[in-house]
Wavefront OBJ file of the C-alpha trace (Angstrom):
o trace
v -23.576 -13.626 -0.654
v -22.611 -16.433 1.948
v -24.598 -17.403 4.747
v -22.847 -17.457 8.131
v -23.260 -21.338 8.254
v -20.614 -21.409 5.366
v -18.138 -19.358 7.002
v -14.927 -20.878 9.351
v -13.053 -19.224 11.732
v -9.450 -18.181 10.468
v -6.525 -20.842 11.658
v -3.136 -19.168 11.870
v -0.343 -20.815 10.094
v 1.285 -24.047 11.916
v 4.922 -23.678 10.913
v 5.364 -27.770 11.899
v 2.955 -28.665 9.280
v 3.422 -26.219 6.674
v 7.442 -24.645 7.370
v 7.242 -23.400 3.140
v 4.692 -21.113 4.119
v 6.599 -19.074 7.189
v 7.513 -15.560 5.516
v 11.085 -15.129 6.855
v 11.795 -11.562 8.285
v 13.497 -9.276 7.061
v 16.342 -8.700 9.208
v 18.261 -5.041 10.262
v 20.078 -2.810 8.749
v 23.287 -2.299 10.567
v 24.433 1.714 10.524
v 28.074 2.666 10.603
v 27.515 2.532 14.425
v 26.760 -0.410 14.837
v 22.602 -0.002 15.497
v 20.446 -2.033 13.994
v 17.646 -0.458 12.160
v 13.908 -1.461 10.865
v 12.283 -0.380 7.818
v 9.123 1.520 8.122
v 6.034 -0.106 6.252
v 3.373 2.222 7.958
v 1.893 4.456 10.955
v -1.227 2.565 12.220
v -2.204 5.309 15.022
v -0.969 8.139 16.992
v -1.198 9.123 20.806
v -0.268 12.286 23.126
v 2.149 10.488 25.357
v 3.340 13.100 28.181
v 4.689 16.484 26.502
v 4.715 14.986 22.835
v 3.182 12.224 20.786
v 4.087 8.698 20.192
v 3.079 6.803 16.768
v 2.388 2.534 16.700
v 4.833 1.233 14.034
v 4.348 -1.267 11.618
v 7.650 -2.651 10.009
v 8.146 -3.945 6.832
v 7.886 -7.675 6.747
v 6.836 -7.945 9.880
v 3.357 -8.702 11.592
v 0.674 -6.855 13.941
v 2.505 -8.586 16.579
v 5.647 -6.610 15.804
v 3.729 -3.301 16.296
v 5.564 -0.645 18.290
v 4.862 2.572 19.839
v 7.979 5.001 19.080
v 8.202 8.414 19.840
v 7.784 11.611 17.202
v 11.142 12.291 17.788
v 12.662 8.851 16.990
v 10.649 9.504 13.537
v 12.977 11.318 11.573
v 12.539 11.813 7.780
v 9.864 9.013 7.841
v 8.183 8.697 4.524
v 5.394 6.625 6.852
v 5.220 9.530 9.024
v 4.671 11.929 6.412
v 1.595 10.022 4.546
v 0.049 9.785 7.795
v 0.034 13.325 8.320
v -1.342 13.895 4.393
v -4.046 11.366 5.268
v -5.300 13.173 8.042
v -3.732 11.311 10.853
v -3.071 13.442 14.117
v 0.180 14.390 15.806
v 3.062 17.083 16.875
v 2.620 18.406 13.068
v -0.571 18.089 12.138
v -2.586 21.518 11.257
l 1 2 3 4 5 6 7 8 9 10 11 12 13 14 15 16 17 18 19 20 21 22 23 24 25 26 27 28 29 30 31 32 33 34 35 36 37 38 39 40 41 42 43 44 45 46 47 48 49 50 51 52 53 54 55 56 57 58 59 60 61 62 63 64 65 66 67 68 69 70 71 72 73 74 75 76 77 78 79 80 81 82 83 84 85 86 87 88 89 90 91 92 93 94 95
């Protein structure tokens, strides 16, 4: 147990004192067309957006910060997509 007294607020990371410690990102994956494409890391939340849902994306090796809201149907054969719906999480497919 720690008393509040003993406790500091969080400091982000000052990348002009301590540049070593900046986690580079990762960056696209170009397809045969050209597009760049992000790696999945996980669905955070869901939300009805007009006549389907949309889904707030985190990618992998990326921050909060990065977080995205796609649509369902940009979501194809998403592993992340998938768990989400096994854990529960709501959506176009969820029973």
């Amino acid at each position: 147990m720690f008393h509040v007294s003993q406790l500091k607020r969080h400091l982000g990371n000052d990348p002009t004192l301590f540049p070593t410690r900046v986690l580079s990102q990762p960056p696209p994956i170009l397809t045969t067309g050209s597009l760049e494409e992000y790696l999945v890391d996980e669905i955070i939340d869901s939300r009805k957006h007009g006549h389907g849902y949309q889904f707030l994306v985190r990618w992998v090796g990326y921050g909060h910060e990065h977080d995205l809201w796609i649509a369902a149907s940009e979501l194809n054969e998403c592993e992340a997509l998938d768990q989400w719906y096994k854990s529960g999480g709501d959506g176009p497919d969820s029973r």
